[in-house]
N, C-alpha and C positions, 0 to 999 in steps of 0.2 A: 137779043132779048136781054134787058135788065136783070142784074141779079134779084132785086126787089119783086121783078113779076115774075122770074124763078121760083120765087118762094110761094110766092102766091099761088102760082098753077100745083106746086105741089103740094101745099097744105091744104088747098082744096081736094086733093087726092085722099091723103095720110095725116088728119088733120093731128098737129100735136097735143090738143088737151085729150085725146084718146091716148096717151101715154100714161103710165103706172106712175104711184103716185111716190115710190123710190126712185124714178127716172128720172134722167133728165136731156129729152128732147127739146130741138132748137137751136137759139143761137148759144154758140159756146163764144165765140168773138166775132165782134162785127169793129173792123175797126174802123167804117166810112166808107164801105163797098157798095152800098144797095143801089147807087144808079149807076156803076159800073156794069158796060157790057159783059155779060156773064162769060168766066174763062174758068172751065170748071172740072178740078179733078177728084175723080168718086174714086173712096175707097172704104174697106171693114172698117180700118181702125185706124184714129190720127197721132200717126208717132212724129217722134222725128226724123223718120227719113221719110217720111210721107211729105213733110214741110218742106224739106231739103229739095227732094223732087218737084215740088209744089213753085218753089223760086226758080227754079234750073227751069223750069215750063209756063214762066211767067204766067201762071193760075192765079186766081183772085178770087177764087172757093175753093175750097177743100171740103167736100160734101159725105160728110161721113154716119157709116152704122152704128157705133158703140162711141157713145160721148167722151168728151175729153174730160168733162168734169164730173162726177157720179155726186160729189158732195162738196160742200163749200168749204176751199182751203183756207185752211187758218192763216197761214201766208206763201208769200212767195218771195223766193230765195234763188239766188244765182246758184247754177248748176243741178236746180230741181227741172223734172223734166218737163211739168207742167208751164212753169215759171218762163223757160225757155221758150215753147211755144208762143205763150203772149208775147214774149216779148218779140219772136219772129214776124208774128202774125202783123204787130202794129207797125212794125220797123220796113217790114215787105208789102206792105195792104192786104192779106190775103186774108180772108173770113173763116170764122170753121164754124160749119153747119151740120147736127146730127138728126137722124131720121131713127130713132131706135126701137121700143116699142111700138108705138104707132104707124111702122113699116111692116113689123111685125105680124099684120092684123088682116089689112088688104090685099086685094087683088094683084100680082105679081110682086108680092112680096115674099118675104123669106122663106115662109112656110109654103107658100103657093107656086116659087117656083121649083122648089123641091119636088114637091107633086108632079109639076110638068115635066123634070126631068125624069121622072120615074114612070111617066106617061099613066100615071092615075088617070081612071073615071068616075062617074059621079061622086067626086069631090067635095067636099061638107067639113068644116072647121072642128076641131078636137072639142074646142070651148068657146062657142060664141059668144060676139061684144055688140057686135054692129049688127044690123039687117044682111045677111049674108057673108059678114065675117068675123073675123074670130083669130084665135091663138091655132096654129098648128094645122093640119091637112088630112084628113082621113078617106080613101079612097078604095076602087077596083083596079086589079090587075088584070089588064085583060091584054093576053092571055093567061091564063096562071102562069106561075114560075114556080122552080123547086125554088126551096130555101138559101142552094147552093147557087140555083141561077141567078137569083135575088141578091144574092152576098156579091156575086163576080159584076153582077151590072150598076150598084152603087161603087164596087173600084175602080173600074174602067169609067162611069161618068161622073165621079165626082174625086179621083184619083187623090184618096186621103192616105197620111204617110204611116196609117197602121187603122186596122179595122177591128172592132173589138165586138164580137156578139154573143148572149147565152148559151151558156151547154146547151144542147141539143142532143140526141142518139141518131136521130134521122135528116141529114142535109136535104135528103130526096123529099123532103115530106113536101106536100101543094101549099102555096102561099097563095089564097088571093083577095086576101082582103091586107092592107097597109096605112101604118101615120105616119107621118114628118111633121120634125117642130126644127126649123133650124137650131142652132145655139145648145144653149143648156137648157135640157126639156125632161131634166127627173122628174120635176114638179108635177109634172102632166099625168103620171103612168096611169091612176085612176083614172081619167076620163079615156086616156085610149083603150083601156083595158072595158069600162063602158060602150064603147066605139065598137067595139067587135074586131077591133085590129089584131090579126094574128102575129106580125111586125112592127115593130116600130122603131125608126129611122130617128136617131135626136146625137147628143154630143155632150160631154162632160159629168155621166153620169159614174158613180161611185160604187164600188163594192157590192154593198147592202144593198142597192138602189136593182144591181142586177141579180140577185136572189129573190127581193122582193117580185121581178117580173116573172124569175121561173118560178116561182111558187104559184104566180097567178095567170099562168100557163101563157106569159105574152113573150114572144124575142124579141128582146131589147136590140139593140143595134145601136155603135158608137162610133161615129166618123168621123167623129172631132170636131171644133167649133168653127176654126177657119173654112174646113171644107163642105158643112152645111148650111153656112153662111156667105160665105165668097161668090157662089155663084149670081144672087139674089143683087150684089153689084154690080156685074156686072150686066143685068138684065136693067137696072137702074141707071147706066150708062148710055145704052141702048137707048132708054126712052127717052134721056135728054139730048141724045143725038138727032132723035125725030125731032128737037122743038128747034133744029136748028141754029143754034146757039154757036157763037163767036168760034166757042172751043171747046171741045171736051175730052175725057179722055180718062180710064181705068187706069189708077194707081200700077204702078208693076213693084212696089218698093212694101207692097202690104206684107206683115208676116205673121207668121204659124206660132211663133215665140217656144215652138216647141221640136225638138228634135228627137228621134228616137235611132237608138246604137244598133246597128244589125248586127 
């Protein structure tokens, strides 16, 4: 498959004018790849060592979650990191493609495999956009879980390097209603708190942000951005490995950019 008709099957999916209007999905560089046999490595984020990997694996996309350009640079300078990339990009042929919000939104997307990994039912978006989807995942546990069980099976299946959740008095207490918003999902807390979710699952929220939820009797839950987002690539890997494609293949170079001291 062409990279051109790559893009194609999947903005028929994830179409990018569904993206916020601070985003910016699509193409970040195309340097004359699109009737190149698709060789294609997905990852969260395009750093450079995501590029470095990218020529080491003679790839000719680099298909990525979070853009490499958020806003238009006034220039570009040797030994910026931005700057670098283009210039690998045009120098190597290799394209970078982002999927950000408008991934966000769909059917096995960020928010939606989160849900599946936590084995929700009747499943229903935080904030709908589209005809059946939306920002975020609000669902049933079934079976119930305590709070405690809930807390131990987001670290063993989504193994984030520190887990952060509301005061509580009762770990035992029954959870069984839950959201997920991959990413950074303070913004949400009103519509989950709508939602009737007694948990909710998101990443990069703030001090205030978790007062705010125990005031309004919701647990917050903080797993960090890489780790409620990473998985949702590699489920996106997966599907491009169904369309049969030249090449493909899950970044291993993506990173957490964060470390914590034990």
């Amino acid at each position: 498959m062409k990279i051109a008709d790559l893009i194609t099957w999947f903005e028929a999916w994830a179409n990018p004018a569904w993206c916020e209007s601070w985003d910016n999905c699509g193409w970040q560089i195309e340097p004359g790849v699109l009737q190149e046999k698709a060789r294609v490595l997905v990852c969260l984020t395009p750093t450079l060592a995501v590029m470095q990997e990218a020529i080491a694996l003679n790839a000719n996309l680099i298909f990525a979650h979070h853009p490499l350009i958020f806003t238009p640079p006034k220039s570009l300078r040797t030994g910026e990191a931005i700057a670098e990339m283009v210039r690998l990009s045009f120098t190597h042929n290799i394209g970078i493609y982002t999927a950000h919000t408008n991934f966000d939104q769909v059917q096995d997307g960020t928010a939606d495999v989160l849900a599946q990994i936590l084995e929700l039912k009747e499943v229903t978006p935080i904030v709908p956009t589209q005809a059946g989807l939306g920002y975020g995942r609000v669902g049933l546990l079934e079976p119930f879980l305590t709070l405690q069980e809930l807390l131990a099976a987001i670290q063993t299946r989504l193994a984030p390097p520190n887990l952060i959740f509301s005061p509580t008095n009762d770990l035992q207490q029954t959870i069984s209603r839950v959201a997920v918003l991959g990413g950074s999902g303070a913004s949400f807390i009103s519509g989950v708190v709508k939602s009737g979710a007694q948990a909710y699952l998101t990443s990069d929220c703030k001090f205030h942000q978790f007062q705010e939820s125990r005031d309004r009797n919701l647990i917050l839950i903080d797993a960090g951005h890489y780790a409620t987002e990473r998985p949702a690539c590699d489920r996106l890997a997966q599907k491009f490995q169904s369309l049969n494609l030249d090449w493909v293949q899950l970044s291993q170079k993506d990173e957490d950019f964060r470390q914590f001291f034990a």
